[in-house]
C-alpha positions in Angstrom: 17.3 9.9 -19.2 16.7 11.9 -15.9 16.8 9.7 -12.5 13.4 10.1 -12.1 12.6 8.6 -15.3 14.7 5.6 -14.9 13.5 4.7 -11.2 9.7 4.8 -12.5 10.8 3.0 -15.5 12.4 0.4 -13.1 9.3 0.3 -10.8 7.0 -1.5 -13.3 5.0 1.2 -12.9 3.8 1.2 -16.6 3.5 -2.3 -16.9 0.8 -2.7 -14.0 -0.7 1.0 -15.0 -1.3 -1.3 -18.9 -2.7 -4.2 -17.6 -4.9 -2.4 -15.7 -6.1 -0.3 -18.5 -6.8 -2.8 -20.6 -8.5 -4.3 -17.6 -11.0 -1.4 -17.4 -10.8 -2.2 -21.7 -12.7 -5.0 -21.5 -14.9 -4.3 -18.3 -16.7 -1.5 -20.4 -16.1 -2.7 -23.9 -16.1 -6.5 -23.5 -16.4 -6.7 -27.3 -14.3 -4.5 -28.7 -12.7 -5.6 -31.6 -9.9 -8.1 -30.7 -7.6 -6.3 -33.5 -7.6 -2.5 -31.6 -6.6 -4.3 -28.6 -3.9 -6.9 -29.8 -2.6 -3.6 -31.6 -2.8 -1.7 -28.8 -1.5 -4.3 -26.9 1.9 -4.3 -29.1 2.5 -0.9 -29.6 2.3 -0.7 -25.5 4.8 -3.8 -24.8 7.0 -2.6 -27.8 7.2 0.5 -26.2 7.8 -0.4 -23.2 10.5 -3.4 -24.4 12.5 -0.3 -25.8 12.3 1.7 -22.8 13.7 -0.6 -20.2 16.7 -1.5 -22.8 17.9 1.7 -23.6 17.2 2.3 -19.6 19.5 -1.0 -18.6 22.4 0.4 -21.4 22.2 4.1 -19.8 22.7 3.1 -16.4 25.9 1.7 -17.0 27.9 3.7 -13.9 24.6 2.8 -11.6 22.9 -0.9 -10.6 21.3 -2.9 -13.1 20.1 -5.9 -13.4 20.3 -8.6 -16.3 16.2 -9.2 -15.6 15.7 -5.9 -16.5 17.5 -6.2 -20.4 16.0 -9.4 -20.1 12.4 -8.5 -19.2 12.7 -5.4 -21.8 13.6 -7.5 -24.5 10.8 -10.1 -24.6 8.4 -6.9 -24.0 9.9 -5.7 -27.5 10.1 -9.0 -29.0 6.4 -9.7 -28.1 5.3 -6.4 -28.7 6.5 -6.7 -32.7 5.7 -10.1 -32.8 1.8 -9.0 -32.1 2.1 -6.1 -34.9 3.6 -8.4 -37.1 1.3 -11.0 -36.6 -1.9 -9.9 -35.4 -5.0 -11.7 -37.0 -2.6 -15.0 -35.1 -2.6 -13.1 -32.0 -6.7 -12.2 -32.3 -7.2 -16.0 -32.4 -5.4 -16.2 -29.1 -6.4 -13.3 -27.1 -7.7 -15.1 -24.1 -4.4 -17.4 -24.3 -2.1 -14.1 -24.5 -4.1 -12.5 -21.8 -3.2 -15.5 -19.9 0.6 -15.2 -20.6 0.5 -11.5 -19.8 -0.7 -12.9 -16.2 1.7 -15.4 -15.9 4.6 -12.5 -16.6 3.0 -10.5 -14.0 3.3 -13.7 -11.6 6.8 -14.8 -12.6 7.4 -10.5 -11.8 6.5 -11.2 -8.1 8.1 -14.4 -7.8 11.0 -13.0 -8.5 10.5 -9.9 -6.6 9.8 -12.4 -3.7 12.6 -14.5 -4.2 14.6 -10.9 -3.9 13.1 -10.7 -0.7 13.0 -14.0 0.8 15.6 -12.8 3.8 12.9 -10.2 5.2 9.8 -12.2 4.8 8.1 -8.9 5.5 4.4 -7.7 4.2 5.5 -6.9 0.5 7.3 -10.7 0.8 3.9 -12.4 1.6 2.1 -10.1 -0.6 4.3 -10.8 -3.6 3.6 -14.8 -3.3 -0.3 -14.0 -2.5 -0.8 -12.3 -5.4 1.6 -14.7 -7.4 -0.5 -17.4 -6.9 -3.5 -15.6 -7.4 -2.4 -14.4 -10.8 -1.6 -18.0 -11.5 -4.9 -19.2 -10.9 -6.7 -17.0 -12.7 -4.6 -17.3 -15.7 -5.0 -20.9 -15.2 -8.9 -19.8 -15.3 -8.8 -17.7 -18.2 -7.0 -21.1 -20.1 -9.5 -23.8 -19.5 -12.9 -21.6 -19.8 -15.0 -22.6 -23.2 -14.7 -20.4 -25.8 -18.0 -19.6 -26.4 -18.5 -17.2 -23.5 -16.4 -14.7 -25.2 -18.6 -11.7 -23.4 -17.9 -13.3 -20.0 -14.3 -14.4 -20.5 -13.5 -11.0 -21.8 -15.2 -9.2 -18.3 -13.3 -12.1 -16.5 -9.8 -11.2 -18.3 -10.7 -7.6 -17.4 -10.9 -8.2 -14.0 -8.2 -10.5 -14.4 -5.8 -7.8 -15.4 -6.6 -4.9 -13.2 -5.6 -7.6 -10.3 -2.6 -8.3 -11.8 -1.8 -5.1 -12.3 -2.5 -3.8 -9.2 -0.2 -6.4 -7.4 2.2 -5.3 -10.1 2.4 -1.9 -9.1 2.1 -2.6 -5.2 4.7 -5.7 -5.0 7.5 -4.6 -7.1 7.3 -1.1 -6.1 11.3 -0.2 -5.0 11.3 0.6 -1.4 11.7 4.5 -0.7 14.5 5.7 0.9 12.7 6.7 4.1 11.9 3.1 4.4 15.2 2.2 4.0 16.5 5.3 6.8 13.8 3.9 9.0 15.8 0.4 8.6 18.9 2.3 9.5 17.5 3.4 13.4 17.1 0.0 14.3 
């Protein structure tokens, strides 16, 4: 796997870029059958589960981290388990759409926690978002069922947040950010 590869791999790059289009998924087609989605949904994490192991067990000379083998593995796991399992997972959607939020904010907690010795922009930006992912999975868990259309538009928007703050909190610094730290 090239470098470039493996650092965008590492960025979470495709895991906001998913949650935000199946985001826009459910903004246009709020109902779409639940099935095309869950599958979708499974094939995507599986994918990605696969990805970031083989990426932490080819970087075995460079840095890696156990969250990553960690992270990559449930993504498999849940991925298959949602294949496997999908008319359980269709009964749930709103519930796993809530989960997927709640990985996004555990993601920038951590990210933070990483952090917490700068306590710079991406610091507070990575708790911000945390807690608003929280509360809107928190949302998306005690709404009534029977505003599917509405919940779905809500999860939509839900996920483009989420992965949004994905993709601008646990971006890796670039080097020139890091050479600009060296001046000082």
């Amino acid at each position: 796997m090239s470098e470039k590869v493996q650092k965008l791999i590492k960025s979470y790059w495709f895991d906001g870029l998913f949650l935000i289009f199946l985001g826009i998924w459910l903004l246009v087609w709020p109902n779409a059958a639940p099935k095309i989605i869950c599958i979708i949904t499974g094939i995507v994490l599986a994918v990605l589960g696969v990805v970031k192991t083989a990426g932490f067990f080819a970087n075995k000379n460079k840095e890696r981290k156990n969250t990553d083998l960690l992270i990559g593995l449930l993504e498999l796991l849940f991925g298959i388990a949602i294949l496997i399992k999908t008319d359980f997972f269709i009964d749930f959607f709103q519930i796993i759409a809530a989960i997927l939020m709640i990985y996004g904010c555990i993601l920038m907690l951590v990210q933070a926690y990483d952090m917490r010795q700068e306590k710079n922009a991406r610091f507070k930006a990575s708790i911000a978002f945390a807690f608003v992912t929280l509360i809107l999975a928190v949302v998306l868990l005690i709404n009534p069922a029977s505003l599917v259309k509405a919940i779905s538009m809500v999860t939509g928007v839900a996920l483009i947040v989420v992965g949004l703050a994905i993709i601008i909190v646990l971006r890796k610094p670039e080097e020139k950010d890091n050479k600009k730290g060296e001046k000082k």
